[in-house]
C-alpha positions as CSV (number, residue, x, y, z in Angstrom):
1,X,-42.2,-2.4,-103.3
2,X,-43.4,-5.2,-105.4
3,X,-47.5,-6.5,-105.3
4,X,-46.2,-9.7,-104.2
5,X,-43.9,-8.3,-101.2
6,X,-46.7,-5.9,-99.8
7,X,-48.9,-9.2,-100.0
8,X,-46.2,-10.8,-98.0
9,X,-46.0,-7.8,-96.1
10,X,-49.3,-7.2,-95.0
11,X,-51.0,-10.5,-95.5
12,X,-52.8,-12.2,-98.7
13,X,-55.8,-11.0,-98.2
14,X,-55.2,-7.7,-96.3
15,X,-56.9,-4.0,-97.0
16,X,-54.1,-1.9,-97.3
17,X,-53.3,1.6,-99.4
18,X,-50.0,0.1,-100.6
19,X,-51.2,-3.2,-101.5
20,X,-54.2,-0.8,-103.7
21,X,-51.4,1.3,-104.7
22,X,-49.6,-1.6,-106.3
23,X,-52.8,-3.2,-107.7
24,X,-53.2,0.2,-109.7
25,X,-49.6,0.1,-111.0
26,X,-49.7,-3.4,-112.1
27,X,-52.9,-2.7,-114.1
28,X,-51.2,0.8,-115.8
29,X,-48.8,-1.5,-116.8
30,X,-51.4,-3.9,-118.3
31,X,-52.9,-1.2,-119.9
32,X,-50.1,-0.1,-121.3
33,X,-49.4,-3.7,-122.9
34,X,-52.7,-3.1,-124.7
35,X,-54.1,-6.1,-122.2
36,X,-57.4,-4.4,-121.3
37,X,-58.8,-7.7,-119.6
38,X,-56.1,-7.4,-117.3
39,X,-55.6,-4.3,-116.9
40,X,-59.7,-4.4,-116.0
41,X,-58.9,-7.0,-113.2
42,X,-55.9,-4.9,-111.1
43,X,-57.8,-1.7,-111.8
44,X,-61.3,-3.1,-110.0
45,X,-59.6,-4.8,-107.7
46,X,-57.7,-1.4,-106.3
47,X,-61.0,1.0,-107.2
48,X,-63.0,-1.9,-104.9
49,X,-60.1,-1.3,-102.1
50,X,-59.0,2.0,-102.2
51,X,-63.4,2.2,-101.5
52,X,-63.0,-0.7,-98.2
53,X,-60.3,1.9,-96.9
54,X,-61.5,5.2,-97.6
55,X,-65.4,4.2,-97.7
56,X,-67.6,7.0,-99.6
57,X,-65.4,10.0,-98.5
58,X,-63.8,11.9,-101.4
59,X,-60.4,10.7,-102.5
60,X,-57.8,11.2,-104.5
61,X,-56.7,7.3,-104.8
62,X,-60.4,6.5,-105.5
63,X,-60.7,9.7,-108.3
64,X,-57.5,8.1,-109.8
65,X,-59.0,4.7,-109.6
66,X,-62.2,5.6,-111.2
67,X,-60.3,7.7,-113.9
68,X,-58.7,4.2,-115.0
69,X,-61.0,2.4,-115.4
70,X,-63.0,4.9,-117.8
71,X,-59.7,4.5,-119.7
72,X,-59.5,0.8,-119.6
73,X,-63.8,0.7,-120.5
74,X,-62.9,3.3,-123.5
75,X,-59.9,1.2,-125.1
76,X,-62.3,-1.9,-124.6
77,X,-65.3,0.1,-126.7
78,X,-67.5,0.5,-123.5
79,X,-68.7,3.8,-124.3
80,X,-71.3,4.0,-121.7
81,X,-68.6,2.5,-118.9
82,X,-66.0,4.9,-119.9
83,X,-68.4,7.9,-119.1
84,X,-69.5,7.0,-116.3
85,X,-66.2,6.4,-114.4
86,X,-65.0,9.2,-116.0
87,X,-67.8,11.2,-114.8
88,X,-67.4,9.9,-111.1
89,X,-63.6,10.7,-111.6
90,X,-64.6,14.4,-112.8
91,X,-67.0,14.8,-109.9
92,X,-64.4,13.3,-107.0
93,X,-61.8,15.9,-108.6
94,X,-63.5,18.9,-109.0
95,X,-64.5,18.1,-105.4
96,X,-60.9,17.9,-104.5
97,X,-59.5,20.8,-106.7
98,X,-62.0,22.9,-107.1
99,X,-62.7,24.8,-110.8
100,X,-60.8,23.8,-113.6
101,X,-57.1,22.9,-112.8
102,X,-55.5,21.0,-114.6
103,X,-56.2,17.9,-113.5
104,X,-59.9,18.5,-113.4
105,X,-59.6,19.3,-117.0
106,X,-57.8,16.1,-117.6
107,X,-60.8,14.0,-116.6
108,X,-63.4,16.6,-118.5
109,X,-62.0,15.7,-121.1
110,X,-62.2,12.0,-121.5
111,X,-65.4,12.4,-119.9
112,X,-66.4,14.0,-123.1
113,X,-64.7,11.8,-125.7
């Protein structure tokens, strides 16, 4: 379902996973376009309510959040930004996963970079 239908959906201004959800597609998309400002926008704007809904329990939505916008921040040259969300990413993950899976390697990785 489209951003715009779940607005309809659920209401313009509602809280809802798949309203986040489609927040965080339409910013890959950005991203993917190579428009970072954009991509910057949808990706906050799901990170900020993917945290409403699930508050400061451990996520998977929210690690996935996070782990965009360190990649947004790193194509944009914000070093500092980029680490940090990856490092809350990495933290959330190995919380999730445990160890090293792949995944949680994933995340080490940029975290690093």
């Amino acid at each position: 379902m489209s951003l715009k239908v779940r607005r309809e959906t659920y209401g313009k201004d509602a809280v809802h996973e798949e309203i986040a959800t489609s927040l965080h597609a339409v910013g890959s998309v950005h991203y993917r376009l190579l428009d970072y400002e954009t991509a910057r926008l949808y990706h906050e704007t799901a990170l900020n309510m993917r945290k409403r809904l699930f508050g400061d329990s451990i996520h998977s939505d929210i690690a996935t959040s996070l782990y965009a916008m360190g990649l947004v921040c790193n194509s944009e040259g914000d070093t500092t930004g980029a680490r940090m969300y990856h490092e809350q990413s990495l933290a959330m993950k190995r919380d999730l996963h445990g160890g090293l899976d792949a995944v949680v390697g994933l995340s080490l990785k940029h975290a690093c970079t």
